[in-house]
TORKEKE-191582 format. One record per atom (N, C-alpha, C): residue in one letter; x, y, z. Coordinates in steps of 0.02 Angstrom, whole numbers, padded with zeros to 5 digits, always signed. Layout:
AXYZ...
This chain:
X-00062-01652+01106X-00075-01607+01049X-00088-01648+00987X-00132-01622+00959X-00137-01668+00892X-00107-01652+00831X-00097-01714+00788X-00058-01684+00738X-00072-01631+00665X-00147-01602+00670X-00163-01540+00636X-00144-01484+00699X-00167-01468+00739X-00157-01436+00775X-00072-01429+00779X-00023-01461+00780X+00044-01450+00767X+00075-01443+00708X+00036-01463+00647X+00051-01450+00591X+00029-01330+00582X-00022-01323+00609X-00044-01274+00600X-00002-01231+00651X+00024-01245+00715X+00079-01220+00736X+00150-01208+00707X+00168-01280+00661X+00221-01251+00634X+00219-01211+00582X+00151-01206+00554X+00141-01172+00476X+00149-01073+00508X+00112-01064+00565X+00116-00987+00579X+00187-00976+00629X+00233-01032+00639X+00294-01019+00708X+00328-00977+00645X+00365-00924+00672X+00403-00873+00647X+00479-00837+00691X+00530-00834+00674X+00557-00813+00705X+00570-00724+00712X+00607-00679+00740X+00592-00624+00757X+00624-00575+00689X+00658-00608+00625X+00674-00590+00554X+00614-00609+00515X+00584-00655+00530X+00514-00653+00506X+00465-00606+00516X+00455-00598+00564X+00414-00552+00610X+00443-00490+00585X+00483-00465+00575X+00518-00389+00551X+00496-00370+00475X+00514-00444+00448X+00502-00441+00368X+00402-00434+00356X+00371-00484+00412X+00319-00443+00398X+00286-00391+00395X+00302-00342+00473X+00286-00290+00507X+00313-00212+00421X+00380-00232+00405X+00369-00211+00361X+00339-00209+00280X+00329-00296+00278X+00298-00291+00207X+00212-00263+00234X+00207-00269+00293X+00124-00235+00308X+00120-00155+00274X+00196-00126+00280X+00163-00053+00257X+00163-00073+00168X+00196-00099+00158X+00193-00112+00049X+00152-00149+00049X+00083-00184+00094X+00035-00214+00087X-00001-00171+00061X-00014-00081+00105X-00057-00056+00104X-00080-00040+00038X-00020-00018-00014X-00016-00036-00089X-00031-00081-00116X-00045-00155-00090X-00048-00203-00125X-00002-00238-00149X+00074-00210-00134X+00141-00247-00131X+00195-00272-00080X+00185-00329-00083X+00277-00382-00050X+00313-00350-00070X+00350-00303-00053X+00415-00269-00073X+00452-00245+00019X+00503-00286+00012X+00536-00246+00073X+00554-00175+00087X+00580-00151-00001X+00620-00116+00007X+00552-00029-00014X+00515-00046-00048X+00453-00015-00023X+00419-00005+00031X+00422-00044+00084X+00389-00055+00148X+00458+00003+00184X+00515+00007+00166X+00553+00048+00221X+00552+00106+00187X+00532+00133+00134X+00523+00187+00095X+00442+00224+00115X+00404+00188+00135X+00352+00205+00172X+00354+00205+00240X+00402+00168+00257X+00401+00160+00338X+00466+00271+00360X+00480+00259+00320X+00530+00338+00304X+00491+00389+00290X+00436+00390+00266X+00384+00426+00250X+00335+00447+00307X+00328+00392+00358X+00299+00423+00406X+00356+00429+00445X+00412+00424+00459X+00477+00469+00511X+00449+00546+00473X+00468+00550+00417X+00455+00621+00381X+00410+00647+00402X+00333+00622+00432X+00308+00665+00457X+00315+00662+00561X+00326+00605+00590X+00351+00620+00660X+00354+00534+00665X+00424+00538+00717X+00433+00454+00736X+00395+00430+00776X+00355+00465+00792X+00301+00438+00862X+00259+00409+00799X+00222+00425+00741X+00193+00398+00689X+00226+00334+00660X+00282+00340+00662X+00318+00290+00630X+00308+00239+00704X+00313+00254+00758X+00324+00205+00815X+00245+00174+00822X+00195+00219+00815X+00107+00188+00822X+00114+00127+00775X+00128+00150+00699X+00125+00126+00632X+00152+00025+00649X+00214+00040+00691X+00257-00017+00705X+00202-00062+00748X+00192-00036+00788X+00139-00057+00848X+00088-00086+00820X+00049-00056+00779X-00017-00061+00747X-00023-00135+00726X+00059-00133+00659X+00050-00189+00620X+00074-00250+00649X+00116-00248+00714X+00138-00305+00746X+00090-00343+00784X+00045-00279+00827X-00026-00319+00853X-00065-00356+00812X-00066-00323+00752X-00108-00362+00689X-00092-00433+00671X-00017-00422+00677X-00002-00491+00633X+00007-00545+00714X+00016-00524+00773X-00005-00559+00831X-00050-00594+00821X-00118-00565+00804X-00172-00579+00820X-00205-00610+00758X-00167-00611+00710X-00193-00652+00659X-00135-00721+00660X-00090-00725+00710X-00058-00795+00719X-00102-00835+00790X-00137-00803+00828X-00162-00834+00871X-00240-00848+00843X-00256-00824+00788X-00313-00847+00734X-00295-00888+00687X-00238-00918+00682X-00188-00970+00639X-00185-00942+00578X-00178-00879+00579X-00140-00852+00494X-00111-00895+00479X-00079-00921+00424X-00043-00952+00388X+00026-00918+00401X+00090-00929+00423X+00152-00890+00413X+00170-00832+00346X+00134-00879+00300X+00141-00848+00246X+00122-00791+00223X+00049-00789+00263X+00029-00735+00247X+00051-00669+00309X+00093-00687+00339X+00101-00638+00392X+00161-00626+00389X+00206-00666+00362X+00259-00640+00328X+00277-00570+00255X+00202-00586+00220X+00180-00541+00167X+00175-00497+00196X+00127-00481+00245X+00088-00431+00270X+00041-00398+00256X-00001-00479+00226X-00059-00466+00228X-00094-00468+00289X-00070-00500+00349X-00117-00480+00399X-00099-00418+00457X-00037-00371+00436X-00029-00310+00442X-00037-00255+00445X-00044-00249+00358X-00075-00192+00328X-00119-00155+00376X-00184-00169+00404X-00233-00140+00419X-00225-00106+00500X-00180-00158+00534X-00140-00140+00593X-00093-00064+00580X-00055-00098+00540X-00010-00023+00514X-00057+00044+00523X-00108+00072+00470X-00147+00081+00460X-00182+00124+00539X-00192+00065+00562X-00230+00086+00650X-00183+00141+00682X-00117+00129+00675X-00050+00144+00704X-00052+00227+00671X-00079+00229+00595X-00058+00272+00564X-00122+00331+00597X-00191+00287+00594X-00238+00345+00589X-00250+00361+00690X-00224+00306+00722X-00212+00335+00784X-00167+00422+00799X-00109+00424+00767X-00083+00469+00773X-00112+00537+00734X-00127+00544+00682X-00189+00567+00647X-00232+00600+00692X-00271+00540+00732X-00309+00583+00777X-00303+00608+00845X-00241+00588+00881X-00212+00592+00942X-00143+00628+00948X-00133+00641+00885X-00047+00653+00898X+00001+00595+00912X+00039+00649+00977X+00090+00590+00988X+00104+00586+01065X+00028+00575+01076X-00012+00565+01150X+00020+00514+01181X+00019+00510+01245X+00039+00443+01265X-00049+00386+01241X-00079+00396+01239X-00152+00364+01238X-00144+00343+01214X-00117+00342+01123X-00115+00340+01053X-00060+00256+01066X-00055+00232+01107X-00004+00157+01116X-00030+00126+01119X-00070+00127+01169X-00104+00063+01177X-00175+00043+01120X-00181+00120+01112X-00236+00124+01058X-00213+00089+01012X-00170+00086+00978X-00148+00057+00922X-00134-00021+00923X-00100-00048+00999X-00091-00115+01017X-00179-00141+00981X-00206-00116+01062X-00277-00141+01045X-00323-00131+00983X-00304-00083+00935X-00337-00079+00885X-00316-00148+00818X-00238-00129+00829X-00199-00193+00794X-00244-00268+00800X-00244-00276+00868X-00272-00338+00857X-00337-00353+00872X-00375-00291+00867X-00460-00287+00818X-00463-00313+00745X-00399-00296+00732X-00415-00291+00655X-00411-00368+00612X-00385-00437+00668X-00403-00474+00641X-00450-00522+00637X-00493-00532+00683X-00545-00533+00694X-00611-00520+00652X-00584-00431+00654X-00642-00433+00618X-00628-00433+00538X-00562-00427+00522X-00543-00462+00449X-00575-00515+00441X-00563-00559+00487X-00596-00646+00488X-00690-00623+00478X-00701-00588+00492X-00794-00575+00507X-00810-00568+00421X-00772-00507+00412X-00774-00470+00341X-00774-00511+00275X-00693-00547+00279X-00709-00605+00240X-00792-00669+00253X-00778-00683+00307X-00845-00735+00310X-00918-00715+00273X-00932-00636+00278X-00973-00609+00266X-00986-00621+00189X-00918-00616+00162X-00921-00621+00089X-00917-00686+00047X-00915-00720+00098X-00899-00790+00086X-00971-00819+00092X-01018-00768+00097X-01106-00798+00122X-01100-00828+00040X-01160-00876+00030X-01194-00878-00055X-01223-00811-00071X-01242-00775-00068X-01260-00719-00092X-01194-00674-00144X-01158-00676-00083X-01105-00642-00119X-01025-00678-00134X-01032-00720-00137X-00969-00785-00140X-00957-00785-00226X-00990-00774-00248X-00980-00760-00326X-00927-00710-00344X-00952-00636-00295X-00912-00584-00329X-00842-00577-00289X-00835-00627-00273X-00753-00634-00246X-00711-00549-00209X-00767-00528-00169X-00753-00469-00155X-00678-00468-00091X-00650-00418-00103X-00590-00446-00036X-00597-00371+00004X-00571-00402+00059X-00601-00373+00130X-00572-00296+00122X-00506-00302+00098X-00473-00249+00096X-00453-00202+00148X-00466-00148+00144X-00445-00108+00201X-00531-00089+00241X-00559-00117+00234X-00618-00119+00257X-00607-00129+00357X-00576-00193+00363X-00560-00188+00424X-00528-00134+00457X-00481-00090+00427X-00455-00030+00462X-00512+00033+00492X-00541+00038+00416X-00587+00056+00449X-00636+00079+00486X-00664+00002+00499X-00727+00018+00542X-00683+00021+00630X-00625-00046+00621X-00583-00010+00716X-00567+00063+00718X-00533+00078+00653X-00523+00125+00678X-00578+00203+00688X-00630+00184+00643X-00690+00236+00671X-00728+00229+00732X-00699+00158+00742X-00732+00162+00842X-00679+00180+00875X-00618+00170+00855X-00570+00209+00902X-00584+00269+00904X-00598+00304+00853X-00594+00394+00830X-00663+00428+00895X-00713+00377+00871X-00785+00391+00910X-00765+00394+00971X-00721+00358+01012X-00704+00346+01086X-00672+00389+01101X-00624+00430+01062X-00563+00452+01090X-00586+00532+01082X-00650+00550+01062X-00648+00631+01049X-00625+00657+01091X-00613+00662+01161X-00601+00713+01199X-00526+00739+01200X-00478+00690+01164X-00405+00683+01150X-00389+00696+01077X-00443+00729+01039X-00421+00739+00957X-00406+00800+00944X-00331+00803+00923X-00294+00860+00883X-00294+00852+00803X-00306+00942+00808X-00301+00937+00735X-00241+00995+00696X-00224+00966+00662X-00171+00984+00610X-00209+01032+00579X-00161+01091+00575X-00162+01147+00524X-00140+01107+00448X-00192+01130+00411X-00185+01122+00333X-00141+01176+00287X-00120+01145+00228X-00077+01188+00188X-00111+01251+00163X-00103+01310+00159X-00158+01363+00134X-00114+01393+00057X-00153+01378+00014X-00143+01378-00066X-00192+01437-00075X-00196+01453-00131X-00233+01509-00157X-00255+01499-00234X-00233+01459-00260X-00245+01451-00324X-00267+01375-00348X-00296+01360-00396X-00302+01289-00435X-00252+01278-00435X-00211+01299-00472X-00124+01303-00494X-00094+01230-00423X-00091+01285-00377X-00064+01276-00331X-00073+01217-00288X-00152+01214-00271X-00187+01131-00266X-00172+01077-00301X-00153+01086-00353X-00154+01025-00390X-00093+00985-00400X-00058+01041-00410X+00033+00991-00422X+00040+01000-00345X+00033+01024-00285X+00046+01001-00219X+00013+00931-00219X-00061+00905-00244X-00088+00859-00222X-00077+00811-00257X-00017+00800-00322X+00001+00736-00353X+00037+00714-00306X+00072+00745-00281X+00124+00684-00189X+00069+00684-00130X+00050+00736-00111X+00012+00710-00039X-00062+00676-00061X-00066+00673-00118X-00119+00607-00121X-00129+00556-00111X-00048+00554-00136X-00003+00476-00126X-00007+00462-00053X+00040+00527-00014X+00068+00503+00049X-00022+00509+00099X-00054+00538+00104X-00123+00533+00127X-00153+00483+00114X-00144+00421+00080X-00161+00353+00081X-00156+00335+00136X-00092+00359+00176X-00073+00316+00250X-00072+00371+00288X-00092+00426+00286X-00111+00477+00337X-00075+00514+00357X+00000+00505+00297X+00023+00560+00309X+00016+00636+00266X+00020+00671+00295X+00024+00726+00279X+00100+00768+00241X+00123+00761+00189X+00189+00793+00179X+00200+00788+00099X+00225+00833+00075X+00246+00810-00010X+00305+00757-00022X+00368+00759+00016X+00406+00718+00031X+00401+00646+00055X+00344+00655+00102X+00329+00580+00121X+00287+00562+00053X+00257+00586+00019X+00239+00570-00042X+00261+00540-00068X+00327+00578-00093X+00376+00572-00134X+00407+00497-00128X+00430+00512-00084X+00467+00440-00041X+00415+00364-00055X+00350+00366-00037X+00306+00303-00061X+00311+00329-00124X+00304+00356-00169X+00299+00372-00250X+00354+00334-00268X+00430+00330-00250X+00485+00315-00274X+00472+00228-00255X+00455+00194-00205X+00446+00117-00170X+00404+00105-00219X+00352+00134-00243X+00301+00105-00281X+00342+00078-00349X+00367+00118-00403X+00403+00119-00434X+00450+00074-00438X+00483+00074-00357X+00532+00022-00365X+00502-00040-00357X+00428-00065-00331X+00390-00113-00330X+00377-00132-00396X+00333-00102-00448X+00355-00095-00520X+00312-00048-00544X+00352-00037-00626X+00325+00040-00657X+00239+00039-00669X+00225-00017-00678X+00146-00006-00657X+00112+00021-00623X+00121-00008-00550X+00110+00019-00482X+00118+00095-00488X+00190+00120-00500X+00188+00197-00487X+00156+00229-00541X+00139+00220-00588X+00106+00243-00640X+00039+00233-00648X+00012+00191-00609X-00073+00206-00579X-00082+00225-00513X-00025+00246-00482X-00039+00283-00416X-00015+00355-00444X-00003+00384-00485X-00011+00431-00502X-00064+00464-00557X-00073+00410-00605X-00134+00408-00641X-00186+00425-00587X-00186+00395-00550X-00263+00393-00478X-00238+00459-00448X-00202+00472-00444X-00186+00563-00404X-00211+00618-00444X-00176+00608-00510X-00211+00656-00542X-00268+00660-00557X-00300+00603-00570X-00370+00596-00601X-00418+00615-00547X-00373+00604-00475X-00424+00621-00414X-00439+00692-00402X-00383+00738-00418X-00390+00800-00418X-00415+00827-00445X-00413+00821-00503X-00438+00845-00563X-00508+00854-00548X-00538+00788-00530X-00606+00772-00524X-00636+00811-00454X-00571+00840-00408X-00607+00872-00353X-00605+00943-00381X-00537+00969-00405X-00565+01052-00428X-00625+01050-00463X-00648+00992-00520X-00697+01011-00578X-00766+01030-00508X-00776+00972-00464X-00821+00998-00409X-00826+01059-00379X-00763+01090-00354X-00754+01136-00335X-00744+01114-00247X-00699+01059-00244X-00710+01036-00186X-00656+01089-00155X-00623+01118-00079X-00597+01148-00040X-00507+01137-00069X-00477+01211-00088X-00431+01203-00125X-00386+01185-00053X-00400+01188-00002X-00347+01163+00048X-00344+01109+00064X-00404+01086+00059X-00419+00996+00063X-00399+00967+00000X-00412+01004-00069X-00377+00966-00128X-00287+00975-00092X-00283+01001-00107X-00177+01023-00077X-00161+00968-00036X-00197+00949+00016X-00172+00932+00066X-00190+00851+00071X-00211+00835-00011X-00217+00755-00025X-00283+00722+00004X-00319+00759+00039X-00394+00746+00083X-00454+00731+00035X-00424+00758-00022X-00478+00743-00090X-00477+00674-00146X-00412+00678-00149X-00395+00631-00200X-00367+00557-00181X-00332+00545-00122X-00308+00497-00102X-00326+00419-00107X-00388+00418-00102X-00423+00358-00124X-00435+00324-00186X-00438+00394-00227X-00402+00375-00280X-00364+00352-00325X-00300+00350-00291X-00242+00321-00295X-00246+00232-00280X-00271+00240-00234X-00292+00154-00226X-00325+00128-00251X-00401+00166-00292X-00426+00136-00331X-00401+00099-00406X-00369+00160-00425X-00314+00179-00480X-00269+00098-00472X-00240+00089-00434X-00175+00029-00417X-00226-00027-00409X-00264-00025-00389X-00303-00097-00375X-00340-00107-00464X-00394-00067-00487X-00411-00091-00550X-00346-00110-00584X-00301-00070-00614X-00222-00059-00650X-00193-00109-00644X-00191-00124-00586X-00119-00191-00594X-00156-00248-00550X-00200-00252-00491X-00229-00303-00438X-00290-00337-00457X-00347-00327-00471X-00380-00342-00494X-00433-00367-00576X-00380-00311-00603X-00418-00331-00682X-00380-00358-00737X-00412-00404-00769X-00385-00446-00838X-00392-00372-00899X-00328-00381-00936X-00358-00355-01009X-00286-00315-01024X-00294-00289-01086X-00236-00240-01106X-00248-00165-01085X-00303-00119-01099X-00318-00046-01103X-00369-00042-01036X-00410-00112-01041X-00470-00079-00999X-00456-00065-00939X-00413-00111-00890X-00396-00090-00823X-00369+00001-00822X-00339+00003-00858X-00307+00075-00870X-00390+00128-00882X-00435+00099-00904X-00478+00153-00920X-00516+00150-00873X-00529+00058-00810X-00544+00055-00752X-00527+00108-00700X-00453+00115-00700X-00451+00126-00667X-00441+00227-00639X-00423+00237-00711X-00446+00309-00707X-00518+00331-00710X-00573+00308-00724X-00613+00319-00713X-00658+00302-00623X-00646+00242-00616X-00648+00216-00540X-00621+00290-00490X-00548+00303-00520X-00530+00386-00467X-00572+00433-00446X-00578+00435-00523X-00646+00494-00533X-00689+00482-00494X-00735+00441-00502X-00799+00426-00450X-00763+00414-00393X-00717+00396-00374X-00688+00390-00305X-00700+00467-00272X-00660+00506-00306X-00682+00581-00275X-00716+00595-00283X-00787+00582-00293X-00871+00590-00291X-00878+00568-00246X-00854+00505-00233X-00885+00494-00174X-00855+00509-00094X-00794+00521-00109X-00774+00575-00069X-00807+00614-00037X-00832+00664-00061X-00850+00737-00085X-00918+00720-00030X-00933+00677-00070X-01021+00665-00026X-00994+00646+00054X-00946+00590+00047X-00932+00577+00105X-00909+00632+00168X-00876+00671+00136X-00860+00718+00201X-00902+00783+00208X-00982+00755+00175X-01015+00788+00200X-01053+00759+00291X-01022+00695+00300X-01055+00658+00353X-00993+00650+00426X-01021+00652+00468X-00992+00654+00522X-00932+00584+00521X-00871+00626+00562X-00839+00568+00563X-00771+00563+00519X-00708+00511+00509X-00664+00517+00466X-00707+00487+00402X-00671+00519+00339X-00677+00471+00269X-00634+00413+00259X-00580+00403+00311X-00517+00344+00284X-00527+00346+00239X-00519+00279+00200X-00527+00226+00146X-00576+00226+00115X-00635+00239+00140X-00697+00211+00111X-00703+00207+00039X-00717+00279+00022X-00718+00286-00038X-00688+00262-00100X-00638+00230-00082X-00579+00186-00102X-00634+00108-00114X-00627+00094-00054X-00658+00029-00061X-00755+00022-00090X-00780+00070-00075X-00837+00041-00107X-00842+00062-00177X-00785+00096-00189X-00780+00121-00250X-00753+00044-00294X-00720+00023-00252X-00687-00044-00286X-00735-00112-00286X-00767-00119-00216X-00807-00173-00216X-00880-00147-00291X-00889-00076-00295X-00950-00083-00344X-00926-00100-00405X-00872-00095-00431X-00831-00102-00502X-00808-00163-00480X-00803-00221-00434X-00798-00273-00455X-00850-00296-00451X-00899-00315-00430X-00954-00313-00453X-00975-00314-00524X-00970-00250-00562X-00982-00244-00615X-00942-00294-00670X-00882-00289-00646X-00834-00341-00696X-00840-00391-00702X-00913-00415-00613X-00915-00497-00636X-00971-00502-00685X-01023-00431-00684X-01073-00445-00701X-01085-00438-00785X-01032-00387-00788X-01030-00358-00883X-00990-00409-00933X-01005-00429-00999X-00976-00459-01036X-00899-00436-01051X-00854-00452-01068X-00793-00448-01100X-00747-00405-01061X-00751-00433-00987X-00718-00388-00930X-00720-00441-00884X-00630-00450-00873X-00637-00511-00827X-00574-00525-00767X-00600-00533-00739X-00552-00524-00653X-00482-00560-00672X-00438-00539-00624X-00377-00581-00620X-00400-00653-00591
């Protein structure tokens, strides 16, 4: 064995408290935070909606971070859970579309460790000269595209959940400041909301205060459309939002006011592009989230007196 090759073995060897601490900082990845004690406040959030979700979720992010140690992740980063997150994620939108199938296991194993791979693709992609400038990050991009080939494969096994039935603006809107939140990770519930709302917070008052900035601003921006008051309620509108919101706010942008005006505005067009999006076959995940984010960084590299972390 040579001595990089054993140096790079000891850098990803982990023991099985390692491995735990990642699997859960993968769900406070999905936020964009190392927080343990956030990661079990989300990991409680999907029990709240069924433990078979919480059991995919486990699955998802452990295959992930497998498969990004036999790609020589760094320990470090799999200890974070950064190479988690997107596994989690697989775990989450498996159940989503399967229930709490027996199918939905292995789906999630094997989706888990899709996702690093083609993490590794995603980054490279951006790493071309073309686009190596705008320091774009892969994000939840890898979740995804596995998980829309999982979804494509598995139609003949897809259940669907009855939605909340509201009747009013009223009523859409303060339901959809929590399940905006908790519909980031696919769950469905005001409580599981609640529960990541409180981790965020305890991650810091930033964080929860542009994941709610991004909730509201997402809603807002779907009634002004007139998008489906059961789909606003039920967080299907605004959710991406919320991530846009936390990523300009506290992850990505330099400055005192502007991230804050980034990032409520970024919401907004997030649920535009929503809106368009589920006019097209297929789940919306994330998307809208992320190209909403990759075009505004972009812009921040490109505009004067606006400047990245």
């Amino acid at each position: 064995m040579g001595a990089a090759t054993a140096r790079r073995r000891q850098a990803t060897a982990m023991g099985p408290g390692a491995w735990l601490v990642g699997v859960v900082h993968g769900m406070s990845q999905v936020f964009f935070q190392t927080n343990i004690l956030t990661g079990l406040l989300i990991l409680a959030a999907f029990v709240s909606q069924d433990w078979r979700m919480a059991a995919l979720v486990v699955l998802g992010a452990s295959a992930s971070s497998v498969a990004g140690q036999l790609l020589s992740t760094s320990g470090t980063d799999i200890r974070s859970g950064a190479q988690g997150f997107c596994g989690a994620l697989i775990g989450a939108s498996t159940y989503a579309a399967l229930g709490g199938q027996w199918a939905g296991y292995p789906l999630a194993v094997v989706g888990g460790l899709l996702c690093a791979p083609v993490t590794w693709a995603v980054v490279w992609f951006f790493n071309t000269k073309a686009l190596k400038r705008f320091a774009l990050p892969s994000t939840t991009a890898p979740f995804c595209i596995v998980a829309t080939l999982i979804f494509f494969a598995t139609t003949g096994l897809h259940v669907q959940a009855p939605l909340t039935v509201v009747e009013t603006n009223t009523e859409a809107f303060l339901e959809s400041l929590l399940t905006n939140i908790s519909q980031v990770v696919l769950v469905d519930d005001v409580w599981g909301g609640a529960l990541i709302l409180l981790g965020l917070f305890i991650a810091h008052w930033k964080v929860g205060l542009a994941a709610l900035l991004g909730s509201v601003a997402g809603s807002v921006a779907a009634l002004v459309l007139n998008d489906s008051l059961q789909e606003t309620a039920n967080g299907l509108s605004g959710y991406s939002g919320v991530l846009t919101a936390i990523a300009f706010a506290t992850v990505f942008m330099k400055g005192r006011w502007e991230p804050w005006v980034f990032a409520i505005i970024g919401s907004a067009v997030t649920a535009v592009v929503t809106l368009i999006m589920h006019t097209l076959p297929g789940p919306t995940y994330t998307w809208p989230y992320i190209l909403t984010t990759w075009a505004g960084l972009v812009l921040i590299q490109l505009a004067p007196r606006l400047y990245r972390r």
